[in-house]
C-alpha positions in Angstrom: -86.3 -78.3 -54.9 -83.7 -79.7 -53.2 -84.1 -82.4 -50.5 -82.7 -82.3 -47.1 -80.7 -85.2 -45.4 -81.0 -86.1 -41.9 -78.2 -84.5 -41.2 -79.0 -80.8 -42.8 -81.9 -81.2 -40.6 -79.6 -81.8 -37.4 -77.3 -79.1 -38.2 -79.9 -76.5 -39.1 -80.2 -76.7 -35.2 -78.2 -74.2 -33.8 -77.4 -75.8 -30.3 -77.2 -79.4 -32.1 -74.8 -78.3 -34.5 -72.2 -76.0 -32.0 -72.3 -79.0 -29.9 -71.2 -80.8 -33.1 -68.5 -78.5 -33.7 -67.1 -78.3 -30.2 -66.8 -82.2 -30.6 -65.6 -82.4 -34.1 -63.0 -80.1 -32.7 -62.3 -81.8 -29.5 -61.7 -85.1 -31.8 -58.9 -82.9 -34.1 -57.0 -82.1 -31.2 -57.6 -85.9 -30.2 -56.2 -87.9 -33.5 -53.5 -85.1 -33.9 -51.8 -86.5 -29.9 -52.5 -89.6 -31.2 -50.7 -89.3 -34.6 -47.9 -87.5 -33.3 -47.0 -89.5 -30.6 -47.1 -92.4 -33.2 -45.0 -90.2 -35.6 -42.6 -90.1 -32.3 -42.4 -94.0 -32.1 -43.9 -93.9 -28.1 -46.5 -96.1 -26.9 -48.9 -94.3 -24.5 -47.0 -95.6 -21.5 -43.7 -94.5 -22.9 -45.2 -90.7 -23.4 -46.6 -91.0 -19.9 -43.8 -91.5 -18.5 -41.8 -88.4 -20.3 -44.4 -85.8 -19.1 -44.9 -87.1 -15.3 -48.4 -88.5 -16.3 -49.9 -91.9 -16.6 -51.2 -94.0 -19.2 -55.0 -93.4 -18.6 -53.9 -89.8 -18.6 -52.8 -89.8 -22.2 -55.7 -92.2 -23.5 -58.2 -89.1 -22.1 -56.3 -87.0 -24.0 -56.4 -89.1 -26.9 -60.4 -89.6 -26.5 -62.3 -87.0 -28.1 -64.0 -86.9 -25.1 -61.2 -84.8 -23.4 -61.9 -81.1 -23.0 -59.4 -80.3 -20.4 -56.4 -79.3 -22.8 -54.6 -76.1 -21.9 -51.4 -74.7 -23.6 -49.1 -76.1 -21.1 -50.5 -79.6 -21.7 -49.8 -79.5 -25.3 -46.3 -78.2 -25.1 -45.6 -80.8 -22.6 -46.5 -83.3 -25.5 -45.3 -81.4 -28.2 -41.9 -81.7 -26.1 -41.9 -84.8 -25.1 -42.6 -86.3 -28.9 -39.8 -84.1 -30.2 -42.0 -81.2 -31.9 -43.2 -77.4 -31.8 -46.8 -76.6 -30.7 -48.2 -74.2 -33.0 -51.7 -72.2 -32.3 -53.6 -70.8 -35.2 -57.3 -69.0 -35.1 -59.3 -69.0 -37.8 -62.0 -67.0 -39.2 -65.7 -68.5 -38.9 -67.5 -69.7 -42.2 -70.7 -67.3 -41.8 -69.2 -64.7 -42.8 -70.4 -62.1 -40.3 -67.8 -59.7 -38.5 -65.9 -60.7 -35.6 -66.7 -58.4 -32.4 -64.1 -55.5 -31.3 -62.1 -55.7 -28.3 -61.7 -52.5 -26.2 
C-alpha cells in the first residue's frame, strides 16, 4: 500500500492543483525575466528604462504574482536584454486527446 503525502492529497484536488499549475507557471515566466535580464548585466531600473517602463513595473513582472504578460511585453524584454522571444506549446501529461478546432 502506498502512502500518500500531504501533497498527493492537495494535488488529487482538481481546482487546488490547476491553481498550482497556473502559478508554478506564472513563476517560470517570472525567474526566466529575472535570469535574463541578469544574463543581460541590467539592473531593474536600467531595463525600465530601455522599454518606457518603471522599476516597480519590472519587479511585477519579475513576481510570480504577475499574470498580465502578453506577447508584446515579452518581446519588448527579450529586446531590450539583447535576445529572441521564443513560444512553444506543449502537450498535457494526461494523456487524453487535445480538442479539434473547426
Amino acid at each position: 500500500m502506498s502512502q500518500k503525502t500531504y501533497a498527493d492529497k492537495l494535488l488529487s484536488d482538481k481546482s487546488f492543483r490547476e491553481d498550482f499549475e497556473q502559478e508554478y507557471k506564472n513563476l517560470g515566466i517570472s525567474e526566466k525575466i529575472a535570469g535574463l535580464r541578469h544574463k543581460a548585466h541590467l539592473t531593474q531600473e536600467e531595463l525600465a528604462e530601455r522599454i518606457h517602463t518603471t522599476k516597480s513595473a519590472i519587479s511585477r513582472y519579475e513576481s510570480n504574482n504577475y499574470q498580465g504578460y502578453s506577447l508584446s511585453l515579452l518581446q519588448k524584454i527579450a529586446v531590450a536584454c539583447g535576445a529572441d522571444l521564443e513560444v512553444g506549446f506543449a502537450f498535457k501529461k494526461n494523456g487524453r486527446k487535445a480538442p479539434a478546432f473547426n
